[in-house]
C-alpha positions in Angstrom: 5.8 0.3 -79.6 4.6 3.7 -77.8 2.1 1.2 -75.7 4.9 -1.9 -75.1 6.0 -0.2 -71.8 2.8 -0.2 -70.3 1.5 -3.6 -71.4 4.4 -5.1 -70.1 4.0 -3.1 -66.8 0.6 -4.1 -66.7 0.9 -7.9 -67.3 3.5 -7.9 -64.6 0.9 -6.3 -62.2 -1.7 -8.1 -63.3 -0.1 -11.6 -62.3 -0.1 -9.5 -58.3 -3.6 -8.7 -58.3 -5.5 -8.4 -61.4 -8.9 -6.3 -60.4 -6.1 -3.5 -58.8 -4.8 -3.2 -62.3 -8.1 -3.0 -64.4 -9.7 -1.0 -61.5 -7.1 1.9 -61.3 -6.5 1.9 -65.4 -10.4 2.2 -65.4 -9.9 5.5 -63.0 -7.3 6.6 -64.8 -9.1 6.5 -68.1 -12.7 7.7 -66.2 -11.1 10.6 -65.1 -9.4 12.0 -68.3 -5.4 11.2 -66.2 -4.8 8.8 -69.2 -5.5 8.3 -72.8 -4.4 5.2 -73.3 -7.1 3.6 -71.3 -9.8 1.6 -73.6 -13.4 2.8 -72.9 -14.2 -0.7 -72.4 -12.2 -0.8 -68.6 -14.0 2.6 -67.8 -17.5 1.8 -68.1 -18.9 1.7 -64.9 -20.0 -2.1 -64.4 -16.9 -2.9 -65.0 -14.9 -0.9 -62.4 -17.9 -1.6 -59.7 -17.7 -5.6 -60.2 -13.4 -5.8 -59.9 -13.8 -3.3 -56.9 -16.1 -5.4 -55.1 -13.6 -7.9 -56.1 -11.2 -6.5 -55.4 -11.4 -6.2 -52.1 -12.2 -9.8 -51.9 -9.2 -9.9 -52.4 -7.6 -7.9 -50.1 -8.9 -9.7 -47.3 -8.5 -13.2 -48.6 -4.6 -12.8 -49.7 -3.5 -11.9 -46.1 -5.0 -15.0 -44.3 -2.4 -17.8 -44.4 -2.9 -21.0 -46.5 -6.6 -18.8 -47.5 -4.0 -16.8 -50.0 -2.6 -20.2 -51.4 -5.8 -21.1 -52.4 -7.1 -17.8 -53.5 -3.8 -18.1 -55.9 -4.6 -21.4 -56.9 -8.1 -20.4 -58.3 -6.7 -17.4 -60.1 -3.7 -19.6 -62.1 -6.2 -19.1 -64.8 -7.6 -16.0 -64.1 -4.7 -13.6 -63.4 -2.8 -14.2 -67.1 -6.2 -14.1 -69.1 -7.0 -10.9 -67.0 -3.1 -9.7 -68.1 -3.5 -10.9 -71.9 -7.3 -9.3 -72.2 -6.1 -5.4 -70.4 -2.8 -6.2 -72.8 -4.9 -6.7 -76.0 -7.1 -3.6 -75.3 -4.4 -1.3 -74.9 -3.1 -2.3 -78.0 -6.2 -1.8 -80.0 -7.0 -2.5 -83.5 -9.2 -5.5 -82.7 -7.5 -8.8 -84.8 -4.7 -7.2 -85.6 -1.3 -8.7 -85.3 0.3 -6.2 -82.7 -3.0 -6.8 -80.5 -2.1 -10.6 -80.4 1.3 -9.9 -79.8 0.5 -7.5 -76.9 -2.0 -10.2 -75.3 0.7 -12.9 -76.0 3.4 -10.6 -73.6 0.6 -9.2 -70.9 -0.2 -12.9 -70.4 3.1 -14.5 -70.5 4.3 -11.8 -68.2 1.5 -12.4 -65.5 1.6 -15.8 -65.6 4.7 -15.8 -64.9 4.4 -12.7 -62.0 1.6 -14.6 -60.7 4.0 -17.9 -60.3 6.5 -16.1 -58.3 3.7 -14.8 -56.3 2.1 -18.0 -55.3 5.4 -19.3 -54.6 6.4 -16.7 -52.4 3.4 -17.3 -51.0 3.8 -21.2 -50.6 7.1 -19.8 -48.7 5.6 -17.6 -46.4 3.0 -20.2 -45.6 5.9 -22.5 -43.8 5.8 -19.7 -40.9 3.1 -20.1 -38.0 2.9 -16.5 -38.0 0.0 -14.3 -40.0 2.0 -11.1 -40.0 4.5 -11.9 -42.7 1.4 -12.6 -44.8 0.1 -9.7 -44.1 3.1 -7.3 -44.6 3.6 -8.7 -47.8 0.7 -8.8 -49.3 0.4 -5.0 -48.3 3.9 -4.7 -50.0 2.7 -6.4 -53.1 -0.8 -4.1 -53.4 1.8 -0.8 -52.6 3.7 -1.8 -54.9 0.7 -2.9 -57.7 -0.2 0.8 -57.6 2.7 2.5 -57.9 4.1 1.1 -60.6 0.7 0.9 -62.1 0.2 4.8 -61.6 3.9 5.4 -62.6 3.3 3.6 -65.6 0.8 6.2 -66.7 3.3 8.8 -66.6 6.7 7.3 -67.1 5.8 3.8 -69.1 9.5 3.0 -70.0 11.1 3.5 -66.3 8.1 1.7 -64.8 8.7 -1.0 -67.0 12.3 -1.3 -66.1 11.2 -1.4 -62.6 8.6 -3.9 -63.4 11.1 -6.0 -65.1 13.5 -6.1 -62.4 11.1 -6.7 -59.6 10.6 -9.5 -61.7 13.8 -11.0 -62.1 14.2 -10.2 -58.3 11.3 -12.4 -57.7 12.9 -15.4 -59.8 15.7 -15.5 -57.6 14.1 -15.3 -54.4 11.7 -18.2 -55.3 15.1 -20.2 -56.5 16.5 -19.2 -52.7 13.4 -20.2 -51.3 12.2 -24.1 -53.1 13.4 -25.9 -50.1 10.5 -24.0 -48.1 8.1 -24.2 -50.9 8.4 -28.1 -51.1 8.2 -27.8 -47.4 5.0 -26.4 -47.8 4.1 -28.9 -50.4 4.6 -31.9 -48.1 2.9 -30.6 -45.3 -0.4 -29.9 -47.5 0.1 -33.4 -48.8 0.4 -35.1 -45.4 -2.8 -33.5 -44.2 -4.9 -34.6 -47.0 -3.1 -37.8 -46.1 -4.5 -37.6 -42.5 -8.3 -36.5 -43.5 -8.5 -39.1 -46.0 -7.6 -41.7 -43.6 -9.8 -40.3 -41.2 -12.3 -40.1 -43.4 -11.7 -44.2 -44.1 -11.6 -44.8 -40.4 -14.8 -42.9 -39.6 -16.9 -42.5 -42.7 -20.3 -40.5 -42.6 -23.4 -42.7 -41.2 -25.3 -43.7 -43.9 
């Protein structure tokens, strides 16, 4: 129970931006901030390989239609990464509390991460890059301090967690008719460069 706050919190983060999460709970643990960090997230190869990474993925979430498909790639990667930091807080490798804790840190990101990419989708309908930008610098902000509040405060920054969660729900309900938008127009350009591809195929 003492560790539910913070595996909650972090499977919420994780389903933002995964190597944010593992990199600052690696710092956290590193540095002697936190306790609760498993030595496994403060080795060293670790934290160098998800901040390279990471700020990949900086760059690549605040170009337009580049974030969709970074998102799209990490589907998979972003609730494993929530379930695995989830199972290693929790400790006591096998044991039924880890599995439980991996079962919430992944369900939780997974469904973070689908509110994100569909925000995204959202965004994507306007011609402009700076919405894409100002939210994605919203949604790293926001990674770290509830992250690093977590640390401190683990039932608040769940609570937080949990209702920026809930918010999220409902904005992607409010904004479906711009996601499908978004849907249509990807499918009508692989419409166009498949048919272009039919009416001009490569020389042999």
């Amino acid at each position: 129970m003492s560790v539910l706050p913070l595996v909650f919190t972090s499977g919420w983060a994780s389903g933002i931006n995964a190597y944010a999460v593992v990199l600052l709970l690696g710092i956290f643990g590193a540095t002697g901030v936190s306790d609760e960090v498993p030595a496994s997230l403060q080795r060293t190869d670790v934290l160098v390989v998800v901040a390279v990474l990471f700020l990949v993925e900086v760059v690549a979430d605040k170009i337009p239609y580049v974030d969709t498909v970074w998102d799209s790639v990490h589907t998979v990667v972003r609730p494993l990464a929530g379930a695995v930091v989830a199972a290693l807080l929790a400790g006591e490798s096998g044991s039924l509390p880890q599995i439980a804790a991996g079962a919430i840190g992944g369900s939780t990101a997974l469904v973070s991460h689908l509110v994100k990419a569909g925000t995204r989708m959202a965004v994507n309908t306007s011609p402009e890059p700076f919405s894409n930008i100002a939210l994605s610098a919203v949604e790293d902000l926001g990674v770290a301090g509830v992250v690093t509040f977590a640390i401190f405060h683990p039932w608040i920054a769940a609570a937080i967690a949990g209702t920026l969660l809930l918010f999220g729900l409902v904005i992607l309900v409010f904004l479906a008719s711009r996601i499908r938008r978004f849907l249509r127009r990807r499918a009508q350009r692989r419409e166009e460069k498949r048919r272009a591809q039919a009416a001009f195929p490569p020389p042999a």
